[in-house]
N, C-alpha and C positions, 0 to 999 in steps of 0.2 A: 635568533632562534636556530640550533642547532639540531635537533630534534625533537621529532613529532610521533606521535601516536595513530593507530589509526581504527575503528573497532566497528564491527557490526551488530547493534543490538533489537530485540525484539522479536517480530513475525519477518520472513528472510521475504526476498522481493526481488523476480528477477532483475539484473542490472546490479545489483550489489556490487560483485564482481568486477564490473566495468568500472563501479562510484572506487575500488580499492587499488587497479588499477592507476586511474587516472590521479589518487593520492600519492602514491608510489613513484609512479614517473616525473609528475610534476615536482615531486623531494629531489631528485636523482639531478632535474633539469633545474633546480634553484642550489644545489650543492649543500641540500639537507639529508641527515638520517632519517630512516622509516622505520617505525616498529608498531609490527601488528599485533594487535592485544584480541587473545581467543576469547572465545563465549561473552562476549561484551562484559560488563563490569562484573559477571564475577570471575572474569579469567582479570579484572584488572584487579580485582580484590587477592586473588591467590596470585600477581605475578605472573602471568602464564604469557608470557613476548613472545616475538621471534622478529630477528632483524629482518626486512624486505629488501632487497633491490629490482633493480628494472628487469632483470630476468627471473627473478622469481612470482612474478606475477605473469608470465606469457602465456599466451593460449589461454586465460582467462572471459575475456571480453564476453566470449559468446556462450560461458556456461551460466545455469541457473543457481541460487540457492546463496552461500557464500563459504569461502576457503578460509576466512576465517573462526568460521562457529556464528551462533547466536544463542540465547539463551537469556531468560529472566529471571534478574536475581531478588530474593528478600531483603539480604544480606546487607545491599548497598542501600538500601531502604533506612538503614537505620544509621548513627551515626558512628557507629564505632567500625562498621562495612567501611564507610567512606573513609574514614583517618587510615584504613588499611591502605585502599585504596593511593590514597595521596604517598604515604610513604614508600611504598611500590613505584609511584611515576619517579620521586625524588629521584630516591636508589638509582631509577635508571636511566636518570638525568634527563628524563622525558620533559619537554616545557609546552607545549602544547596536543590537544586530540581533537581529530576529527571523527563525530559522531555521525553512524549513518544508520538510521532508524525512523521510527517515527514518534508520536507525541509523547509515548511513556520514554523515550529514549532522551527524549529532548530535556523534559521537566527533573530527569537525573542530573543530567547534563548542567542545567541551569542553579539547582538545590549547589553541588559540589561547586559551581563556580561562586556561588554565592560565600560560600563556606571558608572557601581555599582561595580563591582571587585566580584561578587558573583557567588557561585561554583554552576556551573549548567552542567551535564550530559546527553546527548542524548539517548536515546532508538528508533532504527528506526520501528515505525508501522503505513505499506503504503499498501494498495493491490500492489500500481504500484511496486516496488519494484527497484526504480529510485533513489536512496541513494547510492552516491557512500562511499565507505570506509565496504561493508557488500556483501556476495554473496544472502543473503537472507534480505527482511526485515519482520519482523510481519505480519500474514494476507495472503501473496502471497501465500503460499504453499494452503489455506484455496480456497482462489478466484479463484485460477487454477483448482481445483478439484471440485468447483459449477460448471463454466464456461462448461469443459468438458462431466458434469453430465448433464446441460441443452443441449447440441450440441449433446450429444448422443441421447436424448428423441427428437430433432427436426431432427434428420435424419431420427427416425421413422418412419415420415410423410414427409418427401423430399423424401424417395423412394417409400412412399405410392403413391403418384400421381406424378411420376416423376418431382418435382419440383427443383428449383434452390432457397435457401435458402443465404441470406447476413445476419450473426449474428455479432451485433456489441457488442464490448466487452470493458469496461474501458480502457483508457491509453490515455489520451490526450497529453503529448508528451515522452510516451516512449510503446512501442510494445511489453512488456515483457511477458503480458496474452496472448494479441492476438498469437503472436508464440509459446510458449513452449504447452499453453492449442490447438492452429491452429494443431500442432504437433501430441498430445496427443491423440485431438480428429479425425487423419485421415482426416482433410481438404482437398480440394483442391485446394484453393488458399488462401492465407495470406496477409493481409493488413495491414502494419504498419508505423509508419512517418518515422521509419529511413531508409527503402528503398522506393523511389519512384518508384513503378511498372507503370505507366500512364497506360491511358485509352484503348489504343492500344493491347497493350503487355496482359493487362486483358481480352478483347472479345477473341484475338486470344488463350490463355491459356484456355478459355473456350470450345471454337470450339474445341479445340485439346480433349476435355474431353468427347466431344460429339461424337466424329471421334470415337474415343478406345472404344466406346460403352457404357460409364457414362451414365445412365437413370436418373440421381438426381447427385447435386453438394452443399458442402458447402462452403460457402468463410466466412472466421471470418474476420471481420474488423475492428482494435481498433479506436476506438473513434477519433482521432487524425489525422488519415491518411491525405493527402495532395490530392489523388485523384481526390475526388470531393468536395463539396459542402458540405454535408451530405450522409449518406447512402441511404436515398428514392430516392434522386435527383442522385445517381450513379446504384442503382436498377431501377430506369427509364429508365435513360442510356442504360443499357445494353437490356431488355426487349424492347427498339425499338430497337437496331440493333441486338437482334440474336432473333430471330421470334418463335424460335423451343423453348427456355426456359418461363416455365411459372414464373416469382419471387416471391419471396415472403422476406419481412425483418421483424427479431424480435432485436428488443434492448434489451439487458440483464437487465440494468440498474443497479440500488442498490442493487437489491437483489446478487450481485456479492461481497457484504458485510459485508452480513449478514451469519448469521448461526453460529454454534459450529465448533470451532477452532481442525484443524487435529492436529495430535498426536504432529507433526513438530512445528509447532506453538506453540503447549504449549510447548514442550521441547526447543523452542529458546526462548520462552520469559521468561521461569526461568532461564536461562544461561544469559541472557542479561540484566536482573533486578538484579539479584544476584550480577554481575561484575560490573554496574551502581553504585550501595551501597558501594561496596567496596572502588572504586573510589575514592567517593565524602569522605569517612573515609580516605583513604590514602592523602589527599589533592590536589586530583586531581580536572581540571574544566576546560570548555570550549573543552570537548571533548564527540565524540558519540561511543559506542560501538556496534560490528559488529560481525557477523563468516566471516573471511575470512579460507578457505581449513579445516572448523570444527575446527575453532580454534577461542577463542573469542580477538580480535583483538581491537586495539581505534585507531579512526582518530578525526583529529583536526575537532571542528564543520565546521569553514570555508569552510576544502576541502569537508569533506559530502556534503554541500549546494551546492559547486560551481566546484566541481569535474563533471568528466563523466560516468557514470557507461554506459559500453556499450554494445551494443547488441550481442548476438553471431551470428556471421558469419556461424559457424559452422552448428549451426542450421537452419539457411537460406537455405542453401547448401541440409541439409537432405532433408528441406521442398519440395526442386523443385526436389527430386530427389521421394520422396513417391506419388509426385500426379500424377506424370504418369498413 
């Protein structure tokens, strides 16, 4: 293999960056070409390269977002997207890519290899961190450590005027911020889809925090939760039946996306770019690389998409036991 591709598609995730990085260098260091393909597949669908070397990627490591684009295409959705697509890598005498995204990035990935017989590589970069076959993916360690940084500046002001604080956090169907950052930041109550706590079980868990003498409460709640409706519409909720809570809700939103990639992040995404490369040299394809127990691991793309990566229980467990 002579050259390789390399693309960021989806929701972007600090550490990208470092995952494009550490593709680049390790081409440079195996005496392969690099070519960076913009806006993920529909920059592969129009063609949109740019050759990389080992100096055009510096000073990268520690920025957020990604310098190549991201972006979700319909396009490649369909099958006459992807034959563009293929004819584009021909043309550019591309023979393999490394994908760096997450499950809709991957199940692209997988369809075209199916299609084309072409050696494609998974790299997981998710905030949610909802990728099974990895204990981490790209970004998570980054988003847990905003998420916390903002919950700690808004308890400030929840114990300034003894308020009751709902902060809602990314995860629309997986609770991995909400709980480990719920955890982190000293919660008191944790909302996420994979346990349904109802409406009930929440006032009364509240009242009990008002009982023990709690003058301020915060409850994280991922985006996802099954609850209520939305977070305003369950902060209503609770503000008419417990009279004594003043509420108040902030959405974190994107900014849980943003910023310069913790130490973690860069250090998984050069373990995880490096091994991607190798891969695709060894003739490998139609697989993602992971850490499982600090070890860097491949799963078939299939299982990554359509596996379970699943919650810890454990941590459930700690959580109901600290907000006493």
């Amino acid at each position: 293999m002579k050259k390789i591709g390399v693309m960021t598609s989806g929701g972007d995730a600090p550490g990208m960056n470092a995952a494009i990085r550490a593709v680049v260098r390790a081409c440079k260091y195996y005496n392969v070409e690099c070519v960076g393909i913009y806006r993920g597949y529909q920059g592969l669908i129009e063609g949109d390269f740019i050759k990389l070397d080992a100096r055009s990627v510096s000073n990268i490591i520690n920025r957020g977002g990604t310098i190549l684009k991201s972006a979700r295409s319909k396009e490649f959705m369909t099958k006459e997207g992807r034959a563009k697509a293929y004819e584009n890598l021909k043309n550019a005498e591309i023979e393999g890519i490394v994908l760096i995204g997450g499950d809709g990035t991957f199940t692209g990935g997988m369809v075209f290899n199916e299609e084309y017989s072409f050696p494609c590589i998974g790299v997981p970069g998710t905030i949610d961190n909802d990728i099974f076959g990895t204990n981490y993916t790209i970004g998570y360690d980054t988003a847990l450590n905003t998420v916390v940084q903002a919950i700690d500046k808004i308890r400030d002001t929840a114990s300034s005027h003894n308020r009751l604080f709902f902060v809602e956090v990314m995860g629309r169907d997986a609770g991995f911020i909400a709980l480990n950052a719920g955890v982190g930041a000293g919660a008191e109550e944790i909302l996420i889809p994979e346990e349904d706590m109802g409406l009930e079980r929440l006032l009364e868990s509240l009242k009990r925090s008002k009982r023990s003498g709690k003058s301020s409460s915060i409850v994280v709640i991922a985006e996802g939760d099954k609850i209520g409706k939305n977070v305003f519409e369950l902060a209503n909720y609770v503000e008419e039946n417990l009279k004594q809570y003043e509420v108040r809700v902030s959405v974190l939103g994107h900014m849980q996306r943003g910023g310069a990639p913790s130490c973690f992040d860069r250090v998984l995404a050069s373990r995880l770019g490096v091994k991607a490369v190798e891969l695709l040299l060894d003739g490998k394809s139609n697989l993602m690389v992971g850490l499982i127990d600090n070890k860097v691991e491949t799963t078939d793309l299939e299982l990554a998409v359509k596996g379970h990566h699943a919650i810890n229980k454990e941590l459930i467990r700690v959580s109901d036991m600290m907000s006493i």
